[in-house]
Backbone as CSV, one residue per row, in Angstrom:
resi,resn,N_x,N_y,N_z,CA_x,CA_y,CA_z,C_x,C_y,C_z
1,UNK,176.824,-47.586,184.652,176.682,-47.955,183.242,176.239,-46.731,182.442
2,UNK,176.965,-46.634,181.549,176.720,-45.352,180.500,175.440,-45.562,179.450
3,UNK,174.822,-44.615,179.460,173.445,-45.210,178.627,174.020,-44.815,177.026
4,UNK,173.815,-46.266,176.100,174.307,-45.143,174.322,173.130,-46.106,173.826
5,UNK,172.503,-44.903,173.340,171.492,-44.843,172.220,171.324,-45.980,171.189
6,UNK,172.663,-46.171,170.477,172.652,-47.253,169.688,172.469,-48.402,169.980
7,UNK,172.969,-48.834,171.168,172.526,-50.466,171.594,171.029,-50.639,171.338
8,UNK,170.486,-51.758,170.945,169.429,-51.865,170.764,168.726,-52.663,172.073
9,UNK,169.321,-53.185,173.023,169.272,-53.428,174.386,168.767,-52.775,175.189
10,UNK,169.320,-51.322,174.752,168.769,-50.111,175.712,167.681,-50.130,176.336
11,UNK,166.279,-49.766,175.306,165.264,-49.943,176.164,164.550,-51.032,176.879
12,UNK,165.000,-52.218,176.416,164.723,-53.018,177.115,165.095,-53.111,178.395
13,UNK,166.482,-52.774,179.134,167.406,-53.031,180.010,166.719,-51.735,180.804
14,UNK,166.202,-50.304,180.286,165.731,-49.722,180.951,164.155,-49.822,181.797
15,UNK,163.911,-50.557,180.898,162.078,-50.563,181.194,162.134,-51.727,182.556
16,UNK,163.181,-52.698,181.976,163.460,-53.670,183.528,163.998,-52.907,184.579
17,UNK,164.797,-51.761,184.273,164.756,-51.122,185.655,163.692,-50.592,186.590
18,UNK,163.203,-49.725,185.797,162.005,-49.133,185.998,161.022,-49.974,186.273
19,UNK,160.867,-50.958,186.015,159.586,-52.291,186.669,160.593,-52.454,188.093
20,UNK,161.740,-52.941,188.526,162.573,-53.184,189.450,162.740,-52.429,190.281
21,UNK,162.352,-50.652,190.420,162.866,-50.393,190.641,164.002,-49.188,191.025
22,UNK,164.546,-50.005,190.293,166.349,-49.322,190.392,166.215,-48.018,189.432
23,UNK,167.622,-47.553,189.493,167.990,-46.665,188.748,168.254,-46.400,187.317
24,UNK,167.856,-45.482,186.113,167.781,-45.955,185.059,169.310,-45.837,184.730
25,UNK,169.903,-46.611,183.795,171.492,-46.540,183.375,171.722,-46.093,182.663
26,UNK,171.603,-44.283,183.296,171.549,-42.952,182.030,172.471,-42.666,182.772
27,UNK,174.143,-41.886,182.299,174.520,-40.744,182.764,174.538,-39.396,182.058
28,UNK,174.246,-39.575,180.874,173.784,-38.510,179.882,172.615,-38.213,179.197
29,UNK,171.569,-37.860,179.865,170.298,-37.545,179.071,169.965,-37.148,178.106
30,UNK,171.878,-36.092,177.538,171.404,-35.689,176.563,171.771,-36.347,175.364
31,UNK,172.364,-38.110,175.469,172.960,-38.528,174.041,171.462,-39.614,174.159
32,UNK,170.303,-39.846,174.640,169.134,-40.435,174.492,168.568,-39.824,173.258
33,UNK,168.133,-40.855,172.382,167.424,-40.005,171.158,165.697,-40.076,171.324
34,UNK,165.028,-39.311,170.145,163.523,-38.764,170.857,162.442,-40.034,170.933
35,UNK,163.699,-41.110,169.947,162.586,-42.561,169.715,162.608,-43.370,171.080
36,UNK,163.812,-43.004,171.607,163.931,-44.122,172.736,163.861,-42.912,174.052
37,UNK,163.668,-41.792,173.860,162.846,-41.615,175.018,161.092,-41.337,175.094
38,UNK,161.364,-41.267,174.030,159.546,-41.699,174.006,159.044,-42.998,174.321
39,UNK,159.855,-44.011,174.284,159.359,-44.934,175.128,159.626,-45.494,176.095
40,UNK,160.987,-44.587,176.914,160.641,-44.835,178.103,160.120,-43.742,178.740
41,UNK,159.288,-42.839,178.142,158.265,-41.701,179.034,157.153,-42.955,179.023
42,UNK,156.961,-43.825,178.107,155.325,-44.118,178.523,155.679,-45.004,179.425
43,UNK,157.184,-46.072,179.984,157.107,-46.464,180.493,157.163,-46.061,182.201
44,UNK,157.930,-45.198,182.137,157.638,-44.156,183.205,156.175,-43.801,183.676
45,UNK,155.791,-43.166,182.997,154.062,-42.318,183.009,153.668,-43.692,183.479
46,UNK,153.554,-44.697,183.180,153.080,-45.992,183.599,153.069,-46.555,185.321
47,UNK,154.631,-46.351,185.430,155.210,-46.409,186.593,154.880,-45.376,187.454
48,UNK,154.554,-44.164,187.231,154.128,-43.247,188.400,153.241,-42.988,188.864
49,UNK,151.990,-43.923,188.260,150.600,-44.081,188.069,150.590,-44.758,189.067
50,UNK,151.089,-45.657,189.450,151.545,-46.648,190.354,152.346,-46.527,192.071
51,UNK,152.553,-45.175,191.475,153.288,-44.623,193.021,152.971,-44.107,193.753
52,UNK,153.075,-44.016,194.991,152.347,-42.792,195.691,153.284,-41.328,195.479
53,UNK,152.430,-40.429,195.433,152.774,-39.419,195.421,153.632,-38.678,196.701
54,UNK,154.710,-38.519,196.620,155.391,-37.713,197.857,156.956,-38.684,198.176
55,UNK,156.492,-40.224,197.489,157.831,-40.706,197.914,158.506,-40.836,197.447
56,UNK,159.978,-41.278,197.649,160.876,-41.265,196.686,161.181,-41.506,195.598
57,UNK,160.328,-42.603,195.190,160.587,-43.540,193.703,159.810,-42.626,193.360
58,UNK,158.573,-42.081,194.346,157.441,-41.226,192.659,158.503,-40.308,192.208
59,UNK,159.154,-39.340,193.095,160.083,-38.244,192.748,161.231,-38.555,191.892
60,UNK,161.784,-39.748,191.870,162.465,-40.008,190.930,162.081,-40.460,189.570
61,UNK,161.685,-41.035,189.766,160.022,-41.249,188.408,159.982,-40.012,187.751
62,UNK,159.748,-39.204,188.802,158.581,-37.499,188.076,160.691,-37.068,187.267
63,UNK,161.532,-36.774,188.192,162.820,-36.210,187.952,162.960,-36.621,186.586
64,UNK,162.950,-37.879,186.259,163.503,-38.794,184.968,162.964,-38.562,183.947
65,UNK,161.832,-38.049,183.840,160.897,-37.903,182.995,161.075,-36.279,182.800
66,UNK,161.505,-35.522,183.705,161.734,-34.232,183.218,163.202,-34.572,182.242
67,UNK,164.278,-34.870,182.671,165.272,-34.848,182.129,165.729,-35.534,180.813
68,UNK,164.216,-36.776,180.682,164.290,-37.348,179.566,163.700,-36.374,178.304
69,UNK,162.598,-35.501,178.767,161.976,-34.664,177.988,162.509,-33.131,177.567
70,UNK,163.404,-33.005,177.971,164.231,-31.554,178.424,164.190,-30.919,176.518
71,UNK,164.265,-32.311,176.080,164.819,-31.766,174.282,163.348,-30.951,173.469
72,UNK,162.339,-31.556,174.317,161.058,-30.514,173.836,160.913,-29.251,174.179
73,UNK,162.229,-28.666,175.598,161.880,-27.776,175.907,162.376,-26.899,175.071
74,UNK,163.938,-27.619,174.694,164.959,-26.788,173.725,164.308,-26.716,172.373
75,UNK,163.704,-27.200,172.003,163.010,-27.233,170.465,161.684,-26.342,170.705
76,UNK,161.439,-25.870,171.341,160.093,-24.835,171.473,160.482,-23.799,171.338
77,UNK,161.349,-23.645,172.745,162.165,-22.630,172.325,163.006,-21.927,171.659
78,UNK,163.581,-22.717,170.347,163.772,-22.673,169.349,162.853,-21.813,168.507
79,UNK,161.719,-22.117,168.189,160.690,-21.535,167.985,160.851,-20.242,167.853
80,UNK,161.191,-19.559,169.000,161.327,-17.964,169.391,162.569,-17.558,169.500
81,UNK,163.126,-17.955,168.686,164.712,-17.355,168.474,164.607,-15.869,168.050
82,UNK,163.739,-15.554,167.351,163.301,-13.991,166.737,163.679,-12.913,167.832
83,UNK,163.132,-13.951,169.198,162.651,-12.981,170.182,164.340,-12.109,170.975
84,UNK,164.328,-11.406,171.827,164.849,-10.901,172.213,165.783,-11.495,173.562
85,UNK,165.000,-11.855,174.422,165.377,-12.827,175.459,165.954,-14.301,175.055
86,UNK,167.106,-13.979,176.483,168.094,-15.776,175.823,167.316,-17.136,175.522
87,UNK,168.193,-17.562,175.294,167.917,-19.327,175.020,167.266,-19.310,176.967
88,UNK,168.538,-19.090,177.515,168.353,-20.141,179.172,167.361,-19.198,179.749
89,UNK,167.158,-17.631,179.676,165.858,-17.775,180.047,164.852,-18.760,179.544
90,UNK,164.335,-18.786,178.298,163.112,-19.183,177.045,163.286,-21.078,178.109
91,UNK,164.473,-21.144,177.875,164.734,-22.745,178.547,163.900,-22.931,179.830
92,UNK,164.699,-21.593,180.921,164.013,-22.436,182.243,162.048,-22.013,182.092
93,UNK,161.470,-20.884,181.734,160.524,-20.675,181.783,159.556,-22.121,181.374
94,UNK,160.383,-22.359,179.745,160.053,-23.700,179.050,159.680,-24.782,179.954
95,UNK,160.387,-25.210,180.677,160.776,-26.450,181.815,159.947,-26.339,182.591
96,UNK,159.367,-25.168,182.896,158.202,-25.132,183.924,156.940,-25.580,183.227
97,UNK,156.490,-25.076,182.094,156.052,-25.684,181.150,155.934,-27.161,181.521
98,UNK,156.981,-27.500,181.065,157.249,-29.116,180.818,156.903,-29.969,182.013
99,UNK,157.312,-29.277,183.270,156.556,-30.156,184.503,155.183,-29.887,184.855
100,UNK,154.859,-29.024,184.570,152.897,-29.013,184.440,152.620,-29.907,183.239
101,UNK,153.396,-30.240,182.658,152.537,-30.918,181.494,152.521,-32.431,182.160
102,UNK,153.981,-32.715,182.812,153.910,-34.358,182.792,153.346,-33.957,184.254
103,UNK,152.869,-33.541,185.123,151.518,-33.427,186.298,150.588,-33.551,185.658
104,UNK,149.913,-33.155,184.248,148.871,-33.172,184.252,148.606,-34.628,183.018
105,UNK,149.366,-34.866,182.496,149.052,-35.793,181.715,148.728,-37.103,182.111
106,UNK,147.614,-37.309,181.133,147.018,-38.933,181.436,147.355,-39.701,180.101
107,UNK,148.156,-40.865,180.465,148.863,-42.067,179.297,147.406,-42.580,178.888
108,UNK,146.267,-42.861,179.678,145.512,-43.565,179.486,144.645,-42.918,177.897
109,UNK,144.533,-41.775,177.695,143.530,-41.258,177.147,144.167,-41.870,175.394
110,UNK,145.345,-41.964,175.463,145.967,-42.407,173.896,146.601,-41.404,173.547
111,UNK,147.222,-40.062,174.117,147.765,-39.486,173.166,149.261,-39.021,173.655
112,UNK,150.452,-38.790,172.353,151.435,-38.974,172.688,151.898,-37.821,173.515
113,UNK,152.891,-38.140,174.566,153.318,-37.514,175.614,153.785,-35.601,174.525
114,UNK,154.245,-35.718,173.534,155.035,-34.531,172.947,153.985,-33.814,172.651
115,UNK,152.939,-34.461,171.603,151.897,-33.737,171.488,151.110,-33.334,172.772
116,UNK,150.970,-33.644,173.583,150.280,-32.804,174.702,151.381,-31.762,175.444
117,UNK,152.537,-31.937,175.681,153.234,-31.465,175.895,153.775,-30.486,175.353
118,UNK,154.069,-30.356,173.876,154.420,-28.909,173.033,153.561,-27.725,173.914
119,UNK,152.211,-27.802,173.593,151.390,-26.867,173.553,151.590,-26.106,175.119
120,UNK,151.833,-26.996,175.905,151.811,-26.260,177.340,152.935,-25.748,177.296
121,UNK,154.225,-26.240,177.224,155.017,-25.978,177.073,155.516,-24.091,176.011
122,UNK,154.978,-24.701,174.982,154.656,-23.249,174.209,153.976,-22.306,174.722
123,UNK,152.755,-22.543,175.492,151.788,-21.326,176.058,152.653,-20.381,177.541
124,UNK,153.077,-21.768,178.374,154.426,-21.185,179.163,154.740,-19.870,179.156
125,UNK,155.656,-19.918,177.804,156.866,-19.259,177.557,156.163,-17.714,176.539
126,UNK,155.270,-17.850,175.697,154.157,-16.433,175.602,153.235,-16.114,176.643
127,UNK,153.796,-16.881,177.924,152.923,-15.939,179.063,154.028,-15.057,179.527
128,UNK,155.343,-15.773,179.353,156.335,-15.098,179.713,156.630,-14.074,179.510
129,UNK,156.123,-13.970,177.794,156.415,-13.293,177.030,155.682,-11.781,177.291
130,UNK,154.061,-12.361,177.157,153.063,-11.596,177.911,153.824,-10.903,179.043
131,UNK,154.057,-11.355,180.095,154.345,-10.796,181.215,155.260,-9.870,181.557
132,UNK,156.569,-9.963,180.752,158.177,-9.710,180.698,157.787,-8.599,179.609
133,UNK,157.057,-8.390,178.736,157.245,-7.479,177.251,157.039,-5.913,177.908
134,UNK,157.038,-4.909,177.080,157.434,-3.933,177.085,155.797,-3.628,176.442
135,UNK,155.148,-2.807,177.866,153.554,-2.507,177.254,153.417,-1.175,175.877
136,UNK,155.064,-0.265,175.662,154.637,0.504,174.836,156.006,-0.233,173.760
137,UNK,155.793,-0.135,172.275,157.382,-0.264,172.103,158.549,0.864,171.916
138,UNK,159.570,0.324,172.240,160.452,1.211,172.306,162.288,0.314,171.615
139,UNK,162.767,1.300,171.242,164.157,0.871,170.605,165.399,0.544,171.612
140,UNK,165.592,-0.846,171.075,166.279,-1.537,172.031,167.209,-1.077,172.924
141,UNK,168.147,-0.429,172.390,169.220,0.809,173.236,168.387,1.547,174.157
142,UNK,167.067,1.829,174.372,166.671,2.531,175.465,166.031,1.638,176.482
143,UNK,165.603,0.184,175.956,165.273,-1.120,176.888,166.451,-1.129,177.411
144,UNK,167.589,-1.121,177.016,168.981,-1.349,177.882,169.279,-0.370,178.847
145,UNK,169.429,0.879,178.279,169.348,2.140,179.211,168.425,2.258,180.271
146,UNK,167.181,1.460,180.501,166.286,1.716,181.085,167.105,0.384,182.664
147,UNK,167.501,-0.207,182.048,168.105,-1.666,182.849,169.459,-0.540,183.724
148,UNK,170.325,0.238,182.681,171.372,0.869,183.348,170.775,1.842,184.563
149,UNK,170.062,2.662,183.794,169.300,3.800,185.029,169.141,3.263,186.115
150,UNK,168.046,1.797,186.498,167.491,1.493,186.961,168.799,1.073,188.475
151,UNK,169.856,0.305,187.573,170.937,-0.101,188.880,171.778,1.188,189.008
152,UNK,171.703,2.113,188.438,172.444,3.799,188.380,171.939,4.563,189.825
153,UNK,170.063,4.434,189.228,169.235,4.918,190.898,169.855,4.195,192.065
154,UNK,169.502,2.585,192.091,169.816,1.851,193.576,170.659,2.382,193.949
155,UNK,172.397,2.632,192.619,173.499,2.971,193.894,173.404,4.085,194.519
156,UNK,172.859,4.980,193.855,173.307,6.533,194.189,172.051,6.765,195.565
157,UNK,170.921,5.935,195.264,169.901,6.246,196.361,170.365,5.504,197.628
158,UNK,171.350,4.615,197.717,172.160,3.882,198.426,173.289,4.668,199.423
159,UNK,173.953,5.871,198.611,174.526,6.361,198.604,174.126,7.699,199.354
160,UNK,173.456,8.599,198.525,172.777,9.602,199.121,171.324,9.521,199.652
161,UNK,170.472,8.585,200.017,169.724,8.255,200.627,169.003,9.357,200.607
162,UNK,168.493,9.723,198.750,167.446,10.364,198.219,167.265,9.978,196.516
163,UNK,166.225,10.389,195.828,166.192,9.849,194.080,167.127,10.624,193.900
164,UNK,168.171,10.318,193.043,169.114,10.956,192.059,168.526,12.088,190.990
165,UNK,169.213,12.702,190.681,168.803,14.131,189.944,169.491,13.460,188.570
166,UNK,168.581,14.121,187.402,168.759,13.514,185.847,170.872,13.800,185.931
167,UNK,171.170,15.108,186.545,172.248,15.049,185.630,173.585,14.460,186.789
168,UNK,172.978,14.150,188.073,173.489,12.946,188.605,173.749,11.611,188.249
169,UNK,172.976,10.959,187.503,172.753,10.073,186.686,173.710,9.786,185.496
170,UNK,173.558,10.984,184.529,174.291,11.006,183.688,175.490,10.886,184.414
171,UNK,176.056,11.684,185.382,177.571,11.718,185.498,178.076,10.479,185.651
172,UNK,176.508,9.654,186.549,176.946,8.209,187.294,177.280,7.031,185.907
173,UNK,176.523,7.434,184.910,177.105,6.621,184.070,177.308,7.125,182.583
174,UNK,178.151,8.418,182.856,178.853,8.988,181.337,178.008,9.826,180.466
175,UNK,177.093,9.476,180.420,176.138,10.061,179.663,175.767,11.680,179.639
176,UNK,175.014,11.995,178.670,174.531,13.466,178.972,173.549,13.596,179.348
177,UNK,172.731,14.630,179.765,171.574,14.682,180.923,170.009,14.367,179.450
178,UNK,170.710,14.729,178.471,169.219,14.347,176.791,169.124,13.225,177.493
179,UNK,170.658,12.429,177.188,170.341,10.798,176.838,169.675,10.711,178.209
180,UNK,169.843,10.978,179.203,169.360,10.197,180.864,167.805,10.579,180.641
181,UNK,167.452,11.712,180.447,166.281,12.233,179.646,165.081,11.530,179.289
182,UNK,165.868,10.855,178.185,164.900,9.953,177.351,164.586,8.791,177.126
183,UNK,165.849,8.176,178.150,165.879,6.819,178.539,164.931,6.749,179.925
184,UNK,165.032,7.940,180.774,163.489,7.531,181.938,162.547,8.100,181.670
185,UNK,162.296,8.581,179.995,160.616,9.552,179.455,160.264,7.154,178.673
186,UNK,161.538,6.893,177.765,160.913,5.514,177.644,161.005,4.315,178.653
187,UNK,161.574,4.552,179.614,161.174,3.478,181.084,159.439,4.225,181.404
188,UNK,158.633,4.581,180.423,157.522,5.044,181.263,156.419,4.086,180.200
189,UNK,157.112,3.452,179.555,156.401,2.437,178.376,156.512,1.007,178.999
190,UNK,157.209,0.904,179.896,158.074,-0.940,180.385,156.331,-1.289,180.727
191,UNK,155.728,-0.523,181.860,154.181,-0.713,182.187,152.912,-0.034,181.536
192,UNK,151.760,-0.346,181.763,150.690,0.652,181.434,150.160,0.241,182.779
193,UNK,148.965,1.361,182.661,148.335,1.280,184.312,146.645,1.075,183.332
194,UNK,145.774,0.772,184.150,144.079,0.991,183.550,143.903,2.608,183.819
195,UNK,143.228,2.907,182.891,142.444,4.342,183.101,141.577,3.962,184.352
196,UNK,141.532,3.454,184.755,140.013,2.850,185.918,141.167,2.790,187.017
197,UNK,142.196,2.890,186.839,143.174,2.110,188.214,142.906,3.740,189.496
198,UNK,142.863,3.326,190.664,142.986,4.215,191.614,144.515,4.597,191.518
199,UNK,144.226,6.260,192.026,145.614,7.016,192.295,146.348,6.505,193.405
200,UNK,145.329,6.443,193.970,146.062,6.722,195.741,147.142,5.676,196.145
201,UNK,148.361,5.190,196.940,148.786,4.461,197.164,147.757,3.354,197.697
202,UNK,147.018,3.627,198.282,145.804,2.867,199.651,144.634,2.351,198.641
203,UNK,145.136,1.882,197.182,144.322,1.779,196.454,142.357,2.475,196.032
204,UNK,143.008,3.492,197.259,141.409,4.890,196.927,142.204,5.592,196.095
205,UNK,141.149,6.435,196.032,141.268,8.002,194.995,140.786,7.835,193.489
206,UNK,140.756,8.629,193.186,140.018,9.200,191.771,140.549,8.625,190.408
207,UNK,140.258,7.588,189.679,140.826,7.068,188.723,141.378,8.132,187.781
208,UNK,142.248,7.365,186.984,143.440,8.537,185.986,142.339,8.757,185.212
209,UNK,141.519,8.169,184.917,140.320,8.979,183.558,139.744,10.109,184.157
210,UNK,139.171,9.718,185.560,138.679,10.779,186.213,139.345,12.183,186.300
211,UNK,141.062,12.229,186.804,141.627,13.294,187.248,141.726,14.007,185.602
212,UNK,142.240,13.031,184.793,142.783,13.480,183.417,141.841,13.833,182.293
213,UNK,140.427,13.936,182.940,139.301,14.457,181.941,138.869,15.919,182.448
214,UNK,139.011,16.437,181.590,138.143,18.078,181.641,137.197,18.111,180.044
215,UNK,136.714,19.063,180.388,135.221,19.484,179.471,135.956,20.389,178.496
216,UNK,135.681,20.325,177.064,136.738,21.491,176.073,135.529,22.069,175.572
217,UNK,136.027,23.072,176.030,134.647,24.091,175.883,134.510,24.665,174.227
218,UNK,135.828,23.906,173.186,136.080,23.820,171.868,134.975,23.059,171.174
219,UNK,134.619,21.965,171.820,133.671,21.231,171.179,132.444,22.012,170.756
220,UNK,132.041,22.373,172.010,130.861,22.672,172.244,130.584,24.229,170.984
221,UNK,131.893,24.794,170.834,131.737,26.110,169.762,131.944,25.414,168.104
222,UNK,132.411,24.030,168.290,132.353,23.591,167.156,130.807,22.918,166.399
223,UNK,130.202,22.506,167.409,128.599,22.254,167.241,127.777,23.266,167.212
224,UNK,128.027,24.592,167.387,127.620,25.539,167.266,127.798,26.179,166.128
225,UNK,129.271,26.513,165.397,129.483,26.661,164.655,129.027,25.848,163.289
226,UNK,128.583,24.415,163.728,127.997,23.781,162.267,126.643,23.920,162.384
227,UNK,125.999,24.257,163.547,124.796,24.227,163.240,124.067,25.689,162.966
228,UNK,124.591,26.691,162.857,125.000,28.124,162.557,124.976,28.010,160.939
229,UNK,126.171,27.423,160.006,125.822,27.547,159.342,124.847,27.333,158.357
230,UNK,123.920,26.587,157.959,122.731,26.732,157.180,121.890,28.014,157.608
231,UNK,121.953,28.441,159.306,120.737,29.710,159.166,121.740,30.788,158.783
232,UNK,123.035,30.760,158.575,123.311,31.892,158.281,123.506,31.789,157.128
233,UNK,123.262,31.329,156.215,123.153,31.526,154.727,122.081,31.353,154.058
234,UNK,120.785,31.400,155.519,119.757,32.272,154.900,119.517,33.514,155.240
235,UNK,120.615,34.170,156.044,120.336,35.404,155.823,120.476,36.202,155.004
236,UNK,119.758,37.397,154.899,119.771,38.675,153.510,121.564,39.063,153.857
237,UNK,121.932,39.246,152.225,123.471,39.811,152.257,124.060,40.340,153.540
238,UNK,122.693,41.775,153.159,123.275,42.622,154.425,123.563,41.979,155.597
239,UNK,122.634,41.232,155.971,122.739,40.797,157.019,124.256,40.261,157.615
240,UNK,123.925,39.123,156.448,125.638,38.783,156.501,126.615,39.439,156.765
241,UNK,126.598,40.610,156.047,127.947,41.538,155.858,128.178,42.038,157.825
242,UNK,127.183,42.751,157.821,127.112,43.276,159.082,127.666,42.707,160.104
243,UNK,127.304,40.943,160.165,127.964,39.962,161.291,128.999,39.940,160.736
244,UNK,130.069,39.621,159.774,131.006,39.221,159.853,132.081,40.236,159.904
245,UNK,131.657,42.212,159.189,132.125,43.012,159.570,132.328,43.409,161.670
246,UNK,131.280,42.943,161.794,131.332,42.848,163.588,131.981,41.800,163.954
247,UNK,131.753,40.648,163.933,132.451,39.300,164.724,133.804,39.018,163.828
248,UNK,133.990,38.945,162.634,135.114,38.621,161.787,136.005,39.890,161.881
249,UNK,136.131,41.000,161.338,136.601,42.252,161.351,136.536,42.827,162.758
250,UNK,135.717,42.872,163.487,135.702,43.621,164.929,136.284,44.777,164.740
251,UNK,134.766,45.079,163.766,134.407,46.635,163.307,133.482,46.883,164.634
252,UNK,133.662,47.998,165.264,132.693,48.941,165.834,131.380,48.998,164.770
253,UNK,130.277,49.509,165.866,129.181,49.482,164.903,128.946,51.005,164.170
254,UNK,130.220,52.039,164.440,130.137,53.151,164.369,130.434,53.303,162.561
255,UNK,132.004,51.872,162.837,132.669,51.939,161.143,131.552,51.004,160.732
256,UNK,131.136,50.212,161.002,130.061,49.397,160.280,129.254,50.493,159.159
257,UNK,128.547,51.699,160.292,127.487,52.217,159.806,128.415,53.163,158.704
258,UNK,129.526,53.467,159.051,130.068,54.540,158.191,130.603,53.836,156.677
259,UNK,130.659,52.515,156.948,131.224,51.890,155.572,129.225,51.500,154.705
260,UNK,128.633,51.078,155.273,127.522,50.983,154.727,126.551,52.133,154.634
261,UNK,126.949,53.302,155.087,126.119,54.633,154.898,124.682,54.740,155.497
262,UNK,125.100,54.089,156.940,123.965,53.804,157.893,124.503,54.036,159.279
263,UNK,123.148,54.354,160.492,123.254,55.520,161.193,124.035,54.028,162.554
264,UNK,124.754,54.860,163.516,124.974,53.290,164.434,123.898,53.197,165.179
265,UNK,122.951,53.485,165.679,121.837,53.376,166.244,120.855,52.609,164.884
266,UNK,121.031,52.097,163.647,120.290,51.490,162.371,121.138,49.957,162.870
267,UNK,122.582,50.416,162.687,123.235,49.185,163.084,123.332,48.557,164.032
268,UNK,122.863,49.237,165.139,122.743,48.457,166.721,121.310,47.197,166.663
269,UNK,120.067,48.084,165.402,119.143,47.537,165.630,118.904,46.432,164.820
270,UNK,119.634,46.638,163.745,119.839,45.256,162.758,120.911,44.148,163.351
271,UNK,121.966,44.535,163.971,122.615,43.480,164.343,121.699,42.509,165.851
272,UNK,120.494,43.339,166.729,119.697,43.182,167.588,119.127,42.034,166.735
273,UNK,118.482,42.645,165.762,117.353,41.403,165.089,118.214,40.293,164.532
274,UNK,119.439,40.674,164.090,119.536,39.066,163.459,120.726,37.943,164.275
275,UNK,120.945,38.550,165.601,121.023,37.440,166.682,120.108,37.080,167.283
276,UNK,118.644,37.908,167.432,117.628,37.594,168.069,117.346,36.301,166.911
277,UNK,116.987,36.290,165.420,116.677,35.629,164.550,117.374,33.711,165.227
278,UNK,118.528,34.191,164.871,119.551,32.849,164.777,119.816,32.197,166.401
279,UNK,119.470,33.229,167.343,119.449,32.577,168.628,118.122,31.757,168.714
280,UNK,117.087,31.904,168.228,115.610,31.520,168.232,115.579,30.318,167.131
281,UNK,116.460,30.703,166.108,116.637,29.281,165.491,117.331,27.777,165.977
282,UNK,118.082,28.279,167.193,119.362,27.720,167.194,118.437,26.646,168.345
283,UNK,117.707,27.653,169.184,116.760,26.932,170.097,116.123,26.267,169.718
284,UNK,115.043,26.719,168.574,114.176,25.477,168.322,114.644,24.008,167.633
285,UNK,116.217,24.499,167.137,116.609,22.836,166.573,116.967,22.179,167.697
């Protein structure tokens, strides 16, 4: 018997199966509309409450109730049409969804099977999303390229039973050795790793923060350099002149003395005192 929507018989004739039983008199799940399978999910959910778990009627019970509900999966997924990935992926991920929901749902508590059901159903498919996405972004033509490379390596490592060389690659699939290039510099975005993650295969060794940190010995002349200036603009002119003719100019102290009309043994002893000055300042801050 062909199940049609319009008879108004329908659910009645079904719900007596389902008390009986028997088989429901669907061969198309998908010409059931959402009014009349919403009520035979509660009559179902009713009926499986009732079953033991593992035997046949429960499994057909649990089956019927997926296939009656299938249209929440397609309408969620709807939802994410924006997204990139097909309908029949978004579908089957959905469906998994959809059978954790009718496992976990209780008829008793009062609330309707869809409304509890969207939400799992929806969370599903952004774990999917979560899981499947691309940790850096990158432009779609190189998500694809990254898919070509990827079955480009298997054959050729299949083949020559070693990694393929960039402009092996290219030859293997047309390309020039840029494009092969930059399509496996953005296959290096598909994952991220933790800065905390171990190197080693054997999950030891020295985390990537660890190996990838060194000391910039830049900093350290840049804190120097700011804290430098206020004492050096209390020094006397001369003073000034002298350091920056020495450290800025990398004047000898010979032209120093000869541009200021002073002896280099005057200039050895003034440039003495006023690093002694600013080193003694530099300490006590």
């Amino acid at each position: 018997m062909t199940f049609e929507s319009q008879t108004p018989t329908t659910a009645t004739t079904s719900e007596h199966a389902i008390e009986t039983g028997d088989r429901l008199p669907i061969e198309d799940f998908g010409s059931v509309t959402a009014t009349d399978a919403r009520a035979m999910s509660k009559v179902l959910f009713a009926r499986m409450r009732e079953l033991e778990e593992g035997t046949h009627e429960f499994q057909y019970v649990r089956n019927t109730l997926i296939e009656l509900n299938l249209a929440l999966v397609r309408f969620v997924a709807g939802r994410f049409r924006a997204r990139s990935e097909t309908t029949e992926e978004k579908v089957q991920v959905g469906t998994i969804g959809l059978i954790k929901a009718i496992d976990r749902f209780d008829p008793t508590v009062g609330v309707e099977f869809p409304t509890f059901a969207v939400p799992t159903i929806s969370g599903e498919i952004k774990r999917f999303f979560r899981d499947t996405s691309w940790a850096v972004h990158v432009p779609r033509r190189l998500q694809e390229l990254r898919l070509e490379l990827a079955k480009a390596r298997d054959a050729l490592i299949a083949t020559n039973d070693r990694e393929p060389t960039a402009p092996e690659l290219a030859e293997f699939l047309g390309l020039t050795v840029p494009e092969v290039v930059e399509g496996l510099t953005a296959a290096n975005g598909y994952t991220s790793s933790s800065l905390d993650a171990p190197t080693g295969e054997d999950g030891e060794g020295n985390a990537y923060a660890t190996r990838a940190s060194f000391v910039d010995g830049g900093f350290e002349a840049v804190e120097n350099f700011h804290a430098l200036k206020p004492l050096l603009a209390d020094l006397p002119e001369r003073d000034r002149a002298i350091l920056s003719m020495r450290f800025g100019d990398e004047m000898t102290q010979a032209q120093i003395g000869e541009r200021l009309g002073l002896s280099q043994m005057h200039v050895s002893r003034l440039l003495s005192r006023t690093l002694t000055r600013l080193r003694e300042s530099m300490l006590a801050e």
